[in-house]
Structures are given as C-alpha cells and as structure tokens.
C-alpha positions in Angstrom: -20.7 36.9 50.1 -23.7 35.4 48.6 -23.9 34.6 45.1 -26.0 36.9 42.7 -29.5 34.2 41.8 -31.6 35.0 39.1 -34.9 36.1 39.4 -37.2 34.1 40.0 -39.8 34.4 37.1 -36.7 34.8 34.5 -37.6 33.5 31.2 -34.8 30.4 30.1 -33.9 32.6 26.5 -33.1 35.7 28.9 -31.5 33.7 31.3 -29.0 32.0 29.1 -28.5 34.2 26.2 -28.0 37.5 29.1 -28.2 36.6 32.9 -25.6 34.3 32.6 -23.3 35.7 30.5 -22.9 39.2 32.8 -23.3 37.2 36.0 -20.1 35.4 34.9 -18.5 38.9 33.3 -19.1 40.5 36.5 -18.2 37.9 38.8 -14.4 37.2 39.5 -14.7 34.3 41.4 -17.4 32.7 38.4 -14.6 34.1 36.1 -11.3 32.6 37.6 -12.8 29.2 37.8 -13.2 29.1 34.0 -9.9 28.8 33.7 -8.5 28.1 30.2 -12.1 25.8 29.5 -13.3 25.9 26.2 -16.4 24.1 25.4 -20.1 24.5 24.3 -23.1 22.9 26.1 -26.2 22.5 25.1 -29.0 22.8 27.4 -32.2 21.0 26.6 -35.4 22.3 29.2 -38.6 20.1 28.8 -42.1 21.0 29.8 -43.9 25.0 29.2 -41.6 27.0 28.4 -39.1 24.7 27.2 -36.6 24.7 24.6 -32.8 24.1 23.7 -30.2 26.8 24.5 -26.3 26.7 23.5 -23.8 28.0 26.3 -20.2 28.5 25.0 -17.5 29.3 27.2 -14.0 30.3 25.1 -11.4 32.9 25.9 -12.6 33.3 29.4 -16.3 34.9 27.9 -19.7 33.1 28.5 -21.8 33.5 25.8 -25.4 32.0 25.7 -27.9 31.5 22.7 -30.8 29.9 21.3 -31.0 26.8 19.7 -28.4 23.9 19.6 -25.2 23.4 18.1 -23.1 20.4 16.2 -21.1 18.1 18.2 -21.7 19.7 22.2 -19.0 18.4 25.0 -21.5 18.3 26.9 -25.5 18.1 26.9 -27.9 18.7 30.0 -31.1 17.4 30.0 -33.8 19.0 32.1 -37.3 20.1 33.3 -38.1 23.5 33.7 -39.1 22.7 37.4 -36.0 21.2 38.1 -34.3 24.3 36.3 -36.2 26.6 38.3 -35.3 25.1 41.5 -31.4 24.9 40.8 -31.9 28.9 40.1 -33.5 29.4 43.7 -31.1 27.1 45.2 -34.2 24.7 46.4 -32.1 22.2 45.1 -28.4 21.6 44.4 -26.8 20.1 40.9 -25.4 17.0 42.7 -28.5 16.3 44.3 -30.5 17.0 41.0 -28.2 14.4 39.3 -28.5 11.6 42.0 -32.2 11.9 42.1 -32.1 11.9 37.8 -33.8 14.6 37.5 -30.6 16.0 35.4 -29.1 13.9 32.4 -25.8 14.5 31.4 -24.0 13.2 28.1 -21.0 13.6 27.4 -17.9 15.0 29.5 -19.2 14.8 32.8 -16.2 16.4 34.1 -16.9 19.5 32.7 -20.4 19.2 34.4 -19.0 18.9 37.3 -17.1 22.3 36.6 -20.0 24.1 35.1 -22.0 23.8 37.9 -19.2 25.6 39.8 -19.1 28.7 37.2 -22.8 28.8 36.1 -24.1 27.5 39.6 
C-alpha cells in the first residue's frame, strides 16, 4: 500500500503543526518505527513561504508547531522547493542530502530515521 502524501498546495504551518501529526497517529507502520525515540527537530524552510517549525516526537505522539525551540537534536535546513518535492516524492531525502539541497546538524542518525517516519 502506498503511503498517504500531502497535498500538494499544503501550507508548511498546516503541514507540520496537523498533517503530520495524524498521518503518523493514523499510520501503524509510521507509528511502530518511532519506537521509543524521543527528540525534537527543528525544521527551518527558506524562500516564500518560509519559516521555522518545531517537530517533537515523545511517547510515541508526533506533535508539530511553529517557531523553534532550545537545544534541537536535530535541525534541517531547507528550501521550500526542495520541501515541496520531498512531499510529492519528485525527490527522495537521500538524494536531497547528497545533492545539498538538505542540511542537517546535529544527530544525523535520527535523520536518517525521520525520514522513515515523517517520509
């Protein structure tokens, strides 16, 4: 079974503050790969349309919201074009991050597993 994408023309504050949080509630497989992770991520999206966004995953809930926090594990660094195309599946996270159109700081293990729960 295919996995549930966004639409297309989704806004980045609805996407992380409510897509991906029920996408990830309502998804056993996208909820069995979180496992026992804690950790919050911040996502910042450059370009129109743009802005910083906080992901936290804890207790085995995804919870998304505006705006950054203290200390991340982890920090993503994107375009809203490259964003976009990740959603459609145009492109995939590994490719995105060998062609540098993603930046990653800090634990780029969990990354790695993000992209397998939010991807």
């Amino acid at each position: 079974m295919e996995r549930l994408k966004p639409p297309a023309d989704i806004s980045p504050l609805d996407f992380f503050t409510n897509w991906i949080p029920n996408a990830v509630a309502t998804d056993e497989t996208r909820r069995s790969k979180l496992d026992n992770t804690q950790a919050k991520v911040v996502f910042e999206l450059s370009g129109e349309q743009g802005g910083t966004y906080t992901v936290e995953i804890a207790d085995g809930v995804v919870r998304g919201a505006e705006g950054p926090v203290d200390n991340p594990d982890l920090k993503v660094e994107i375009d809203i074009d490259t964003w976009r195309q990740l959603n459609r599946g145009d492109i995939s996270a590994p490719e995105a991050l060998l062609k540098r159109r993603v930046k990653l700081q800090g634990d780029f293990l969990l990354g790695l597993k993000l992209h397998l729960i939010l991807g």
